[in-house]
C-alpha positions, 0 to 999 in steps of 0.5 A: 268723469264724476268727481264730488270732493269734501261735499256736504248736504244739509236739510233743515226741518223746524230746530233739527238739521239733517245731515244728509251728506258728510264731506262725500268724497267719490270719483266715478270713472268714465263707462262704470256700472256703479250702485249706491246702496243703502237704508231710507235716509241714508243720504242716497237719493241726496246723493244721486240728485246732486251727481244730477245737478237736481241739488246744489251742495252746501259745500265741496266741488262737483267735477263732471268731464273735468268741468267744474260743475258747482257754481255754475248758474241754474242755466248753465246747469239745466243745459248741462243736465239735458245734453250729458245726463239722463234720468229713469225714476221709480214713478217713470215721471211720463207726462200723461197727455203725452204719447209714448212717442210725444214723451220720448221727443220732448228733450229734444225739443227742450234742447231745440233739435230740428224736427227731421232730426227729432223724427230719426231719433224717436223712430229709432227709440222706439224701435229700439225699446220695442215702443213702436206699436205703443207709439200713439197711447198716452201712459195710462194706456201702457202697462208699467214695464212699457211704462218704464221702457218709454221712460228709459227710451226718453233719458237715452234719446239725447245720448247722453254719457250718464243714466242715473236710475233711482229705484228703477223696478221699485214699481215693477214685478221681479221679471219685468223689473229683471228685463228692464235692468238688462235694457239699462245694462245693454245701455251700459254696454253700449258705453254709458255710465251707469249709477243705480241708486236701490234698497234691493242688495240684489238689484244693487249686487248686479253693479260693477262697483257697489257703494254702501251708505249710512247716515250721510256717510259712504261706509263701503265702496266694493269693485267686483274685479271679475266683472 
């Protein structure tokens, strides 16, 4: 599913470099709950943006679905990351002259869904992630775990193989951080690969495979054999 070989990542601010990513070597099969753990400037968001196709490394090879991903053009990557890849983020990222539902349709527009076939899919989402009576209100009228909700029902209604979800109840109190963790866990399920990226080493514990980084390195890569 996900293959990064010998992948480095450099950030450059005034004379100083900052090696974000060191010759990152990591495989993610197909249907895994994988944390990525680590302190600020681990080099962990790096990593999650280019699994994302959000970032291009400096060098290495990106595999996803045995398709080589790397020097594919900003198009074909962009197409890429719509149909097979969604996103839940710390900030929820909603547009907010948007409804719950206009939010939740405006992949499948992007990706040119007909309209009958927009109606279905963003019904049953809202359905789904109990939206339905929030359907008409903007973001500033929901609360942030229906927030988060409409964020999650967004980056799932292209169904897509990969969530990747950075800090997903950084914004949240710890029981509607806990009920959205349990949507994303039913979603991975459902299937779906699922790499969450967090600080929180109880968040990070709840994962399959845990990842620890430091300083643009993986320094640990645990699989929980009982789950």
């Amino acid at each position: 599913m996900i293959r990064l070989t010998a992948v480095t990542r450099t950030f450059h601010m005034g004379d100083q470099a900052i090696h974000a990513l060191n010759n990152i070597d990591l495989h993610i099969a197909s249907g895994e709950y994988v944390s990525i753990m680590g302190p600020s400037g681990s080099g962990k968001s790096t990593l999650l943006n280019i699994i994302g196709l959000l970032d291009r490394p400096d060098s290495g090879s990106y595999e996803l679905d045995n398709r080589l991903i790397t020097d594919l053009s900003e198009t074909e990557q962009a197409r890429i990351r719509r149909e097979k890849i969604g996103f839940v983020f710390q900030s929820f990222h909603l547009i907010p002259r948007l409804t719950a539902a206009e939010n939740i349709e405006l992949p499948l527009i992007l990706s040119g869904i007909a309209p009958e076939q927009r109606q279905v899919r963003v019904h049953a989402a809202l359905q789904a992630f109990e939206l339905t009576q929030r359907a008409n209100h903007r973001p500033a009228e929901l609360s942030g775990g229906q927030r988060q909700r409409v964020a999650i029902a967004r980056a799932t209604v292209m169904r897509p193989g990969v969530i990747l979800a950075d800090e997903p109840t950084g914004n949240l109190d710890h029981q509607i951080g806990a009920e959205v963790m349990s949507l994303l866990e039913n979603l991975h399920r459902s299937g779906t690969t699922l790499i969450v990226v967090t600080h929180d080493r109880e968040l990070g514990a709840r994962a399959h495979r845990q990842i620890g980084m430091r300083d643009g390195n993986i320094f640990a890569d645990r699989s929980d054999d009982a789950a």
